[in-house]
C-alpha positions in Angstrom: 167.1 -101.4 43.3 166.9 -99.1 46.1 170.5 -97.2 47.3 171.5 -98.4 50.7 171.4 -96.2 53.7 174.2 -96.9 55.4 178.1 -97.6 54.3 180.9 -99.5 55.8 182.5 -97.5 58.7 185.6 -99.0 57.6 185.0 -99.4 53.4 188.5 -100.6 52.7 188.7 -104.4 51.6 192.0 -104.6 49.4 193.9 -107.7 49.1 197.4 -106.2 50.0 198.2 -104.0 51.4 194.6 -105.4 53.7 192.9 -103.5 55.8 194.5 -102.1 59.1 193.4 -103.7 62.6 190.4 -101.7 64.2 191.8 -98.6 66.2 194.5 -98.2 64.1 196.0 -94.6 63.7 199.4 -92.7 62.9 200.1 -92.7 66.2 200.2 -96.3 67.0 203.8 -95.1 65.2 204.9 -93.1 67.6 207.4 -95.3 69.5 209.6 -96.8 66.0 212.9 -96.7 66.2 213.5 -94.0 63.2 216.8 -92.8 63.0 218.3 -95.5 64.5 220.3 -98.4 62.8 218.6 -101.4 62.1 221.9 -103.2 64.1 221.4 -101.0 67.2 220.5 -102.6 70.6 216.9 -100.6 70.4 216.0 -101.7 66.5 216.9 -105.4 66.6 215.0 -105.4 70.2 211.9 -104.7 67.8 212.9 -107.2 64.8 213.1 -109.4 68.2 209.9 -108.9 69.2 208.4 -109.3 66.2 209.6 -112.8 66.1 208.8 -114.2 69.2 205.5 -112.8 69.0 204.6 -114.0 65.6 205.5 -117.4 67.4 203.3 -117.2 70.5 200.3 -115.7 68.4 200.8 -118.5 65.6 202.0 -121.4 67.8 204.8 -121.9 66.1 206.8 -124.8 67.5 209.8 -123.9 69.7 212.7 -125.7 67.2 211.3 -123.8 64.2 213.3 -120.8 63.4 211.8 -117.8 62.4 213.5 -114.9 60.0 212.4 -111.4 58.6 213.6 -111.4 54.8 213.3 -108.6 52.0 210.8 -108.8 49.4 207.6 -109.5 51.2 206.2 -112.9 50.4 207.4 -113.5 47.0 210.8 -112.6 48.4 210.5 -115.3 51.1 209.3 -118.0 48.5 212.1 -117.4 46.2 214.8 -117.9 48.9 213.7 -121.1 50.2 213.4 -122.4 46.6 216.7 -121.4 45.5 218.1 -122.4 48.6 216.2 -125.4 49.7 215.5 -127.3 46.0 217.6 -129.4 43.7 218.4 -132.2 45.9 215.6 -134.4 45.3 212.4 -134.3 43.2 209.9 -131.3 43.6 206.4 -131.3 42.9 204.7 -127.6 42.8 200.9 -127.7 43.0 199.0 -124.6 41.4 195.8 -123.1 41.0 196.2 -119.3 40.9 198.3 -116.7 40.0 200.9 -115.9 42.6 201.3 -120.3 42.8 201.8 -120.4 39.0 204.7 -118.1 39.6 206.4 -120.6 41.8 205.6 -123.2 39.2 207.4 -121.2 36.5 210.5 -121.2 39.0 210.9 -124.7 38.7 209.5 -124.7 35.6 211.9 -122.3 33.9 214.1 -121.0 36.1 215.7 -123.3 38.0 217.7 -126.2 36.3 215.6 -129.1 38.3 216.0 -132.0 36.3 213.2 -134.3 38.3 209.8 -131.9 38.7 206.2 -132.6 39.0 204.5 -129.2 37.9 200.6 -130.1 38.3 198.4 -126.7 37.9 194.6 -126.3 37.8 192.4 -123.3 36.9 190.8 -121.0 39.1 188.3 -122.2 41.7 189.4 -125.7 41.5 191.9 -127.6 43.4 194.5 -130.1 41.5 195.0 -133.6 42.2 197.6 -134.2 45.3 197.1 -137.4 44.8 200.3 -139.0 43.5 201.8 -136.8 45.5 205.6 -138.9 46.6 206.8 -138.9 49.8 210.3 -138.6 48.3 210.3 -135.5 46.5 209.8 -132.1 48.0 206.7 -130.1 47.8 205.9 -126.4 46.7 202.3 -125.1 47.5 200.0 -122.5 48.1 197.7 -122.8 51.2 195.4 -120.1 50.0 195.2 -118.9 46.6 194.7 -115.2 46.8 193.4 -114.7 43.3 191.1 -117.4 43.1 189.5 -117.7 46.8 190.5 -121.5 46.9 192.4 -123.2 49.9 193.5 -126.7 50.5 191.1 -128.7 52.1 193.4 -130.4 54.3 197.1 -131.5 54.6 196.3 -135.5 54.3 198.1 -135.8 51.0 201.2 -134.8 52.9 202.9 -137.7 54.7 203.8 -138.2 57.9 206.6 -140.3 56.7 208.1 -137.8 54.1 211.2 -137.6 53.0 211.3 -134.2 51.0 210.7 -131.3 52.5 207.6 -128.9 52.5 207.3 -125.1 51.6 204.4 -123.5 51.8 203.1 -120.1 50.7 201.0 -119.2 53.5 200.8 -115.7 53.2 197.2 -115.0 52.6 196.1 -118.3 54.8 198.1 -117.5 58.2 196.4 -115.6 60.9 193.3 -116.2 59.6 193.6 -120.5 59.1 194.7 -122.7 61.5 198.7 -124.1 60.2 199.3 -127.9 60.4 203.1 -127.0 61.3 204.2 -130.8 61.8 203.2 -131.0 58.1 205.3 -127.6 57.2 209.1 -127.6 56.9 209.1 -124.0 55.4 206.5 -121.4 56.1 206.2 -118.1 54.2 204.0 -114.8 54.5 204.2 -111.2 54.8 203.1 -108.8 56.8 200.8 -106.7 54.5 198.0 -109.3 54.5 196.3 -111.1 57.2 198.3 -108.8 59.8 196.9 -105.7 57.7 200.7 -103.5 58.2 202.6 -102.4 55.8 204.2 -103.8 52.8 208.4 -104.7 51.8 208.9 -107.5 54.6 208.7 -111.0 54.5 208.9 -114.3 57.2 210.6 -117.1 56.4 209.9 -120.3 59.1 212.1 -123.0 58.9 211.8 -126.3 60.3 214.4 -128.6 61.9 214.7 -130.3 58.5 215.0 -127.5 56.4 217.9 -126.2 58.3 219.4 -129.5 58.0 218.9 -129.7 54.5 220.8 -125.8 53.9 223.6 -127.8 56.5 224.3 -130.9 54.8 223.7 -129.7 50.8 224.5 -126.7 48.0 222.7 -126.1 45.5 224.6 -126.1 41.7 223.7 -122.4 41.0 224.6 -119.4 42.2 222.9 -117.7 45.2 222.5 -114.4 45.2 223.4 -112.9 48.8 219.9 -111.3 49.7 218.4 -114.9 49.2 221.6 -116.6 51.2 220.4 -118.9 54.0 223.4 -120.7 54.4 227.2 -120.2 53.8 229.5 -123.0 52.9 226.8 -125.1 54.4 226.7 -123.2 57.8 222.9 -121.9 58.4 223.2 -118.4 59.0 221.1 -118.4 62.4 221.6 -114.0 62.7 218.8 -113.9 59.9 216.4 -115.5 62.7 217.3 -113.6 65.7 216.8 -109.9 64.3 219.6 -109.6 62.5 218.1 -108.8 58.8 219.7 -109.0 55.7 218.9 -106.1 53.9 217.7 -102.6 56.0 214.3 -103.0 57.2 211.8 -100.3 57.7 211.6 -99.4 61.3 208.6 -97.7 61.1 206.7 -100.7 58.8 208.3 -102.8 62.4 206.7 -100.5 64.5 203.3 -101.2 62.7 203.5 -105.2 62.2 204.2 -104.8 66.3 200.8 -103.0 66.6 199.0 -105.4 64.6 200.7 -108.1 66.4 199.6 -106.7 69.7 196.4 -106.4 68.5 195.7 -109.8 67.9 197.0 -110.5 71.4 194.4 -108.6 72.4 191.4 -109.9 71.0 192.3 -113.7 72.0 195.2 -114.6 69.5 194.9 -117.2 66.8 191.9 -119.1 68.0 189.8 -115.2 67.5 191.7 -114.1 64.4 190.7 -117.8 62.8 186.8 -116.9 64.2 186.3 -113.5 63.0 187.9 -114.8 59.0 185.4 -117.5 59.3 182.2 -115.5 60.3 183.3 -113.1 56.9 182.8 -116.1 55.0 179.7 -116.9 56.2 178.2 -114.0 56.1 179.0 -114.1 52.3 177.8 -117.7 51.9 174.3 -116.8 53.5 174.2 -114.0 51.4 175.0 -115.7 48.1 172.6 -118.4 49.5 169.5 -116.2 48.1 171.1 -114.3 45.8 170.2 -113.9 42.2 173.2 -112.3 41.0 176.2 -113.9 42.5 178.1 -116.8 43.1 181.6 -117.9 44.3 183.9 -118.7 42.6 185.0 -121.8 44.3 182.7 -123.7 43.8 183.4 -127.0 46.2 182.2 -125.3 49.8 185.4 -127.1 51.2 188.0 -125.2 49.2 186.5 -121.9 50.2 188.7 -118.9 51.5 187.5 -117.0 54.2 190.2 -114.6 53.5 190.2 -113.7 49.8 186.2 -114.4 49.3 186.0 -114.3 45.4 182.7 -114.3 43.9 181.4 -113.8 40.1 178.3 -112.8 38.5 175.8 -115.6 37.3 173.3 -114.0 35.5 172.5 -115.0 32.0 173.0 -111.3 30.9 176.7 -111.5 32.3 177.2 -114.9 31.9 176.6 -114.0 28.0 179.1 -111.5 27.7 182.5 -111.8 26.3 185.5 -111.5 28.2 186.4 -108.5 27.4 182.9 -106.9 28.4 183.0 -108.8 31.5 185.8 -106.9 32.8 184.5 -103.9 31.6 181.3 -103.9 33.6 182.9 -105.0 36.9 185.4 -102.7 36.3 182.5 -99.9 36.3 180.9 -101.6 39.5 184.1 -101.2 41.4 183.9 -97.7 40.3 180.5 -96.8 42.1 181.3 -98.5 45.1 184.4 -96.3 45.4 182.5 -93.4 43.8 180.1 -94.2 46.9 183.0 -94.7 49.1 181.2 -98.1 50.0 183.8 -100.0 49.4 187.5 -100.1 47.5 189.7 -102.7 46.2 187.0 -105.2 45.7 187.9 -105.7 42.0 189.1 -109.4 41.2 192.8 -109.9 40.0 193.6 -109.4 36.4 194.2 -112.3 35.6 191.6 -113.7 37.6 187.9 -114.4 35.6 186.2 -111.0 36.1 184.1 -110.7 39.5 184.3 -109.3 43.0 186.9 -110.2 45.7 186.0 -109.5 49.1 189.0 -109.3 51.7 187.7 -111.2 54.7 190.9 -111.4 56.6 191.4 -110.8 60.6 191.3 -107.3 60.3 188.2 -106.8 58.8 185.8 -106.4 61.5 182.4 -108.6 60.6 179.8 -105.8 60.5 182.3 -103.7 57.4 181.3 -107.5 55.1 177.4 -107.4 55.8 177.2 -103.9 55.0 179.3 -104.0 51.8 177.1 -106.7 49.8 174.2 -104.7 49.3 176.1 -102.1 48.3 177.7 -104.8 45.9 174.3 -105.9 44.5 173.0 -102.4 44.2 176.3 -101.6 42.2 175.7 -104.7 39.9 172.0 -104.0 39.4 173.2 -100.0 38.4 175.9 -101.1 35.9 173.5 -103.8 34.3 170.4 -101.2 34.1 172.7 -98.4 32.2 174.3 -100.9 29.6 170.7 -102.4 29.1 169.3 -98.4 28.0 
């Protein structure tokens, strides 16, 4: 197979930290507040602004509260579980890495006595079926390591009485959020939003903050996860005032990308230009000989984390161990190539490709990087076969 001609302009397509919003440069940092205190007038301004603009962009319902928390993502998660849980029954759904670590949380870590764990392997779904109004639910809209989102939020009632946390982190900004269904939203700002890494949001809904009001959970709560003392919600954590020292410079840079997406038509575009990365990659996997996704129901598709595997007898023959090996070495020529880095699948993941097709990636970047992809594939598979 023929070399390409032409690269990516933009060849960057990791998973987090994602790629940075077109035009970015250094000096879109120019105007953080360095050297200030995160509790002056001029630093919690920002924090401000970064909450009330992650609610106009997302559409985030006026009564839901909205809080910048340590730890990214994961650190997010972990406080609304420690906080929230232990009231009532939990169910955790599972099908990839980052949502088996929540399942091993209530699994393991937690003393829950009434849980539902229910976990399924990569590219599949599980069954939300028996899901019970009555207990609360852990989930992960989009499962970043195995390119499978939830089809829909029907299994969620209307009716519920539990409450609702959702990993969203690599499924908002680029998916549209049913936030009647949501009591707690989580994500950070290194994916979709392509800034940079360390910070987390923590949405709450009406219910949740009634539930940190009116209940205490038996453990102990360590203070950076504290949403609540002595059953008073601690409303400072929603209106800029942080609980650990946040990076004014990584504010500075979520306010870019944030203003960017303003820009280009707010959540309506953002959902538009995900979507078109996932089509380009299913009409090339269409007529492809070498590749396939990984999901394998077109419904449970991510047009954010696109992952897609090799289907080839000659790979499909291989043993694990090999299998990572050679896509391993097709990583390498792409980057070698500087056609495209990042695009290895999780560890843990089966061995394959995973495309970032979030906001930030402009359109044009995906259709140029799959022949590269295919070219890389065909090279690997012609030197192990000399």
């Amino acid at each position: 197979m023929e070399k390409p001609s032409e690269k990516p302009h933009y060849p960057y397509f990791s998973s987090g930290p994602c790629a940075k919003p077109p035009g970015w440069s250094v000096d879109k940092l120019k105007n953080a507040a360095v050297s200030r205190s995160h509790r002056s007038k001029a630093a919690v301004d920002k924090l401000q602004e970064v909450i009330d603009k992650s609610r106009q962009v997302l559409g985030i319902p006026d009564d839901y509260h909205i809080g910048i928390v340590p730890a990214s993502d994961t650190g997010a998660v972990e406080m609304a579980m420690w906080c929230l849980l232990g009231q009532r029954g939990v169910e955790v759904y599972s099908w990839e890495n980052f949502g088996h670590d929540w399942n091993i949380d209530a699994g393991e870590q937690l003393p829950l006595k009434d849980k539902v764990l229910v976990k399924a392997e990569y590219g599949q779904l599980p069954d939300f079926s028996k899901s019970d109004s009555k207990n609360d639910i852990v989930f992960t809209w989009n499962g970043t390591t195995a390119g499978v989102r939830i089809k829909n939020t029907d299994w969620i009632s209307d009716e519920r009485e539990g409450l609702v946390i959702c990993d969203a982190t690599s499924a908002v900004f680029s998916m549209q959020m049913d936030w009647p269904k949501l009591d707690v939203v989580t994500y950070s700002w290194q994916k979709v939003l392509g800034s940079e890494a360390a910070h987390g949001m923590l949405i709450l809904s009406p219910r949740a903050v009634e539930r940190l009001e009116s209940y205490t959970p038996p453990w102990p709560v360590p203070k950076v996860f504290r949403l609540a003392d002595n059953q008073k919600f601690i409303k400072g954590i929603f209106s800029g005032a942080t609980i650990n020292t946040p990076s004014m410079i990584s504010v500075e840079d979520v306010l870019n990308s944030l203003n960017w997406s303003i820009e280009v038509g707010g959540i309506n575009e953002l959902v538009k230009i995900s979507e078109n990365n996932l089509k380009i990659v299913s009409d090339w996997i269409e007529s492809n000989e070498n590749f396939e996704f990984l999901a394998k129901d077109p419904e449970t598709r991510s047009c954010t984390s696109i992952c897609i595997l090799p289907k080839d007898d000659w790979f499909v023959n291989l043993d694990d161990g090999k299998k990572a090996q050679v896509m391993k070495e097709v990583c390498s020529e792409l980057e070698n190539n500087e056609a495209g880095y990042d695009l290895n699948s999780y560890k843990t993941a089966p061995p394959g490709i995973r495309i970032w097709g979030g906001s930030t990636v402009e359109n044009k970047n995906v259709q140029m990087v799959l022949p590269w992809i295919d070219w890389a594939y065909e090279k690997v598979k012609s030197d192990h076969n000399k």
